[in-house]
C-alpha positions as CSV (number, residue, x, y, z in Angstrom):
1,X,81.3,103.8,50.0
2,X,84.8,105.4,49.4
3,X,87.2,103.4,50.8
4,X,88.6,106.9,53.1
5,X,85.5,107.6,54.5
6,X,85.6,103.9,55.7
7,X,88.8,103.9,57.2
8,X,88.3,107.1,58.8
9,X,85.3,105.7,60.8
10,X,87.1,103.0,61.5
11,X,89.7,105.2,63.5
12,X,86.5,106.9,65.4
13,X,85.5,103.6,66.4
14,X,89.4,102.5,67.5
15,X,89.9,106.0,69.1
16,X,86.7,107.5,70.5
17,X,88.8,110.2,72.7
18,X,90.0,113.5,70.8
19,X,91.1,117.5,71.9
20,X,91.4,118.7,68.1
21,X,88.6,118.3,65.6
22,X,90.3,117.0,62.3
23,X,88.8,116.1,59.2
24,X,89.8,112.8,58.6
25,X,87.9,112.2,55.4
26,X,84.9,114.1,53.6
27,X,82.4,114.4,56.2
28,X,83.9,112.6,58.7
29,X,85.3,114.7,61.7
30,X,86.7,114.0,64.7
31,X,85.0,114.4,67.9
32,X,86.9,117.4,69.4
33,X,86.4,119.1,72.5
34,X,84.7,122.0,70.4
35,X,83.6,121.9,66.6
36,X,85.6,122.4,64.0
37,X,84.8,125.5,62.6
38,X,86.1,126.8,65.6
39,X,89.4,125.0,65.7
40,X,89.7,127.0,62.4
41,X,88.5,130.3,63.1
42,X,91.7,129.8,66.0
43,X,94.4,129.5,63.2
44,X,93.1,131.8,61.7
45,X,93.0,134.2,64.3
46,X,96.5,133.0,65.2
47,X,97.5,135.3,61.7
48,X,100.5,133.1,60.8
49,X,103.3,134.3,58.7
50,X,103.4,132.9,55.3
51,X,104.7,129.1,56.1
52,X,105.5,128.3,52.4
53,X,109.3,126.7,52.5
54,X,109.4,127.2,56.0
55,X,109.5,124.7,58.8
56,X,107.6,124.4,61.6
57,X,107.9,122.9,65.2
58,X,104.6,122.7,67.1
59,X,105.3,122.6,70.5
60,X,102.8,120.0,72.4
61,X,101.4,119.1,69.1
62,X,98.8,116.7,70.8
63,X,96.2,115.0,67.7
64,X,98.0,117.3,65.6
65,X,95.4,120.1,64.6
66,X,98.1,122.7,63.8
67,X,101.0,120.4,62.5
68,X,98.8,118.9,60.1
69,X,97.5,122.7,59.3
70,X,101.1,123.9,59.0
71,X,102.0,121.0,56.6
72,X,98.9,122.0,54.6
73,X,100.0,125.7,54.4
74,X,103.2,125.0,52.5
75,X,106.1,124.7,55.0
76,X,108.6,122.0,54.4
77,X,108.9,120.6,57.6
78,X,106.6,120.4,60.9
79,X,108.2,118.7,63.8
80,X,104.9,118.0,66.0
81,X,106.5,117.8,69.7
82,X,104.6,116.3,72.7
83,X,105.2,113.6,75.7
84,X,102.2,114.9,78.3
85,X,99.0,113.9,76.4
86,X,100.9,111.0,74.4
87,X,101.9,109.6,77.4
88,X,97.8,109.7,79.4
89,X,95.2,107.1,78.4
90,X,92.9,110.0,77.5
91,X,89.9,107.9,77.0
92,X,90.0,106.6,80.7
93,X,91.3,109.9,82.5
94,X,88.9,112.2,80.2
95,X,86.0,109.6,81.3
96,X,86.9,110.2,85.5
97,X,87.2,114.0,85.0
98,X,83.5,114.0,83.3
99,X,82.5,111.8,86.0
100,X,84.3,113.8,88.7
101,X,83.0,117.4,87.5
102,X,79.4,116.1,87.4
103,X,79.5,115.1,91.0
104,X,81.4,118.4,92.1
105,X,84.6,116.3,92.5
106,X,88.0,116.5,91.3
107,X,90.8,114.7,90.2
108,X,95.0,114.8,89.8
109,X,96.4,116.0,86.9
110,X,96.8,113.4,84.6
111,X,100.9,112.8,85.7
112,X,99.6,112.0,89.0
113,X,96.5,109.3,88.0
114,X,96.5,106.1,86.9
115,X,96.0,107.0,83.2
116,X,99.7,107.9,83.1
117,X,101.5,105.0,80.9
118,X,104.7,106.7,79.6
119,X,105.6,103.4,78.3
120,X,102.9,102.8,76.0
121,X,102.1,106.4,75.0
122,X,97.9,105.6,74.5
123,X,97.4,109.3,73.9
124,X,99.3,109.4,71.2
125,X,97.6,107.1,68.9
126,X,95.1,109.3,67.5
127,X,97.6,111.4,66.5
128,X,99.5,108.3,64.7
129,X,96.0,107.3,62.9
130,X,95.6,110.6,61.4
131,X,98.6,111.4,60.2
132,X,98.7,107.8,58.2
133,X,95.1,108.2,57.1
134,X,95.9,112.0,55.7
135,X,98.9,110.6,53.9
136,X,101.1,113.4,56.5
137,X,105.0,113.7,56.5
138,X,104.8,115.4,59.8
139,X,107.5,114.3,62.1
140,X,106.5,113.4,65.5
141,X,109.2,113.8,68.2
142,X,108.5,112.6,72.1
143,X,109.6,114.8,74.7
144,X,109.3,117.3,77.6
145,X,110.2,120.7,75.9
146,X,111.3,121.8,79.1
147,X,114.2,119.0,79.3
148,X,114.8,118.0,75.4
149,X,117.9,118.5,74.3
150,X,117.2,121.9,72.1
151,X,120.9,121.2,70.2
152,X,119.5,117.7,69.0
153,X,115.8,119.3,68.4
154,X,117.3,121.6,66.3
155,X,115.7,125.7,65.5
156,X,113.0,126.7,63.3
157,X,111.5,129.3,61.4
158,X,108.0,129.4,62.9
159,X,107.5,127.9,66.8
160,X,103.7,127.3,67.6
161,X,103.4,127.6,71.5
162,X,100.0,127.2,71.7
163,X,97.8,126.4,74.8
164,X,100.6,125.2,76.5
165,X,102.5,128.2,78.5
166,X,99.9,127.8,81.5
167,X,100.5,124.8,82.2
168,X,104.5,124.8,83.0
169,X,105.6,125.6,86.1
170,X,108.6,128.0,85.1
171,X,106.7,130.3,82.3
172,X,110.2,132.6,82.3
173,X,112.2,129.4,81.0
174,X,110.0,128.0,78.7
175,X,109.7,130.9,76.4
176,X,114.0,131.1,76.9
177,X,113.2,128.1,75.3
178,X,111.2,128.8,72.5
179,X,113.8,131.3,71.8
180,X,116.5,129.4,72.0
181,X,114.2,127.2,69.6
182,X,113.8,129.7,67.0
183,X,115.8,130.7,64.2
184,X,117.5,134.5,64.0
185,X,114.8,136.5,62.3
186,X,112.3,133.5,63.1
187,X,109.0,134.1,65.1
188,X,107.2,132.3,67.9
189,X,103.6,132.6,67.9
190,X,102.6,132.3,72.0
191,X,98.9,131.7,72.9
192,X,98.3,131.3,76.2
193,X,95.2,131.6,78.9
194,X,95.7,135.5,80.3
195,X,94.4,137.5,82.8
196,X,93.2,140.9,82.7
197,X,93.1,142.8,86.5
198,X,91.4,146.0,86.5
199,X,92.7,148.8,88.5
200,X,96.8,147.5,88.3
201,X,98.0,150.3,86.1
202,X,99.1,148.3,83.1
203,X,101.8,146.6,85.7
204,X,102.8,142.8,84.3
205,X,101.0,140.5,86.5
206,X,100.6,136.8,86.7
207,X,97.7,135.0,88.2
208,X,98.6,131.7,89.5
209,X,96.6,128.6,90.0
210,X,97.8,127.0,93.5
211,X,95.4,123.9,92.8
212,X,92.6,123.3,90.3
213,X,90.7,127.0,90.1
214,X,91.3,127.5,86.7
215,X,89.0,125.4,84.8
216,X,88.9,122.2,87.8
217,X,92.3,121.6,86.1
218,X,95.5,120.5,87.9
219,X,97.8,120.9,85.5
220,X,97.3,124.7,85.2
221,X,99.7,127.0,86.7
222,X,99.8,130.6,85.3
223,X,97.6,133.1,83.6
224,X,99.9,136.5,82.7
225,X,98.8,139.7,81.1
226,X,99.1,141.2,78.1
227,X,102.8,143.2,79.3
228,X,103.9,139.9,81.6
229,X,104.5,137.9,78.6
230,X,105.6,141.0,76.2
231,X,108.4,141.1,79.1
232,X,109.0,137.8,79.0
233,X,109.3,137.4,75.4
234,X,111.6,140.3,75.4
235,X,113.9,139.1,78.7
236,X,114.2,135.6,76.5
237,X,115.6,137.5,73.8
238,X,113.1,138.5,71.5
239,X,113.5,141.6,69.5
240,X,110.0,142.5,68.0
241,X,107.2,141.6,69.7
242,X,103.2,142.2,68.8
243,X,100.3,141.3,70.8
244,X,97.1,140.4,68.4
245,X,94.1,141.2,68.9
246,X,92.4,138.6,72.2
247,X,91.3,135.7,70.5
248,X,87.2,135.3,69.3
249,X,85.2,133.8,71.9
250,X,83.9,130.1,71.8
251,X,79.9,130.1,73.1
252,X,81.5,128.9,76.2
253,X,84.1,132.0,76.7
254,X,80.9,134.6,75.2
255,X,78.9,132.7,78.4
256,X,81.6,132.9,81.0
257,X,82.3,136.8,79.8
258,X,78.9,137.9,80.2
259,X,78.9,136.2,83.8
260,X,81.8,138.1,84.5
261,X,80.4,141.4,83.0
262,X,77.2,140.8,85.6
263,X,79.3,139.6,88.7
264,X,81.5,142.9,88.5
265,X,78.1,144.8,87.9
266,X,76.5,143.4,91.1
267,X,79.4,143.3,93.7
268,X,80.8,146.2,92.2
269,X,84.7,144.5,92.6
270,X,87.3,146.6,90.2
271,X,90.0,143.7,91.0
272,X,87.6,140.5,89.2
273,X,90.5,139.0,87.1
274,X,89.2,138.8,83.3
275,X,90.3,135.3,81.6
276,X,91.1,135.8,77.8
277,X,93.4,133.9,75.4
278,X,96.0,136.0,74.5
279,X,98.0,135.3,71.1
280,X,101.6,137.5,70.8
281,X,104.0,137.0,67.8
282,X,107.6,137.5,69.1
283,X,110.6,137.7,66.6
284,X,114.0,137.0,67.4
């Protein structure tokens, strides 16, 4: 058997517990929390600009899927930046949250449970065993983005802000930040869980999550609209700013949307809020 394929099972076996599906080895993927193909139909919805010679910082980089797609792409140099999920024994707090949701429960964010070990930094390990099994230079930095030093971090020519805006309690600051992390005539590209609220007249709005409404998670704050975050991006100090087309549906959003569609049908309620993921390009 070739010898990658065998050390790339050996890493599912060491680390059965992964967000991203990456192709480790020919045939041999990890287990994400949805397939691959559509981890891949996201970048490529995410239309990135042309990475070649570029470099890259991918802001809560996680098991990597996008650094290790960035490096692929041609850019120079991906910083892949995360402390959160590095620093949660994913296999044990993703095991009590299965548990949990089947019995109706639910359970603190993972900062607040017992999976949190900051010192030993479990959740990043699968990200370590993929980038030495796909022979990566991808540069993995720990820390909060909303307290690194940004002068130390350093600016880049393409920031990847994705799936992580909703969970910060300060949306406002953190895309200051990602300005402040991006070169002059650099571009963030921001996906984030959005909100659509029929009948507000195109005003910005942000739904926020008090507790765990939005998807029995804890750790999820915010949900703005399509001109909240076009006005954030601008107050932060971007100059150009495009909103792409909403992201294609998993099964799971094509299910929840057609519930939607036949709960506003039924009761008749203009004001539903309509979840989306909402991907903007913002150049400084």
């Amino acid at each position: 058997m070739n010898s990658s394929i065998t050390r790339a099972r050996a890493v599912l076996e060491s680390h059965p517990e992964w967000y991203h599906s990456i192709e480790l080895a020919p045939g041999v993927v990890t287990p994400g929390r949805t397939p691959l193909r559509e981890w891949e139909a996201e970048l490529r919805d995410l239309r990135l600009p042309d990475l070649r010679g570029k470099s890259v910082l991918d802001i809560g980089a996680y098991d990597g899927f996008f650094s290790f797609a960035a490096e692929r792409l041609g850019a120079v140099r991906v910083v892949a930046l995360d402390h959160y999920a590095w620093s949660t024994d994913m296999v044990g707090y993703m095991r009590d949250w299965r548990e949990a949701r089947s019995k109706g429960q639910t359970i603190p964010a993972p900062h607040e449970s017992r999976h949190w070990r900051p010192d030993q930094l479990p959740g990043r390990r699968p990200f370590d065993a993929a980038r030495e099994l796909l022979g990566s230079k991808v540069e993995p930095v720990l820390g909060d983005f909303m307290s690194i030093d940004l002068e130390s971090l350093g600016c880049f020519d393409v920031v990847l802000f994705l799936g992580v805006l909703y969970h910060l309690d300060d949306p406002l600051e953190a895309v200051r930040r990602v300005a402040r992390a991006t070169v002059d005539g650099g571009v963030a590209v921001i996906e984030t869980e959005a909100t659509e609220i029929p009948g507000t007249g195109g005003r910005a709005i942000c739904e926020f999550f008090p507790g765990q409404e939005l998807n029995n998670d804890a750790s999820n704050w915010w949900a703005p609209n399509a001109q909240a975050l076009r006005g954030m991006c601008r107050v932060a100090g971007f100059r150009e700013i495009q909103s792409l087309p909403a992201r294609r549906p998993t099964t799971f959003m094509r299910r929840a949307a057609k519930m939607v569609k036949r709960m506003m049908a039924l009761s008749r309620l203009s004001a539903v809020p309509i979840r989306y993921r909402l991907i903007v390009h913002a150049t400084k």
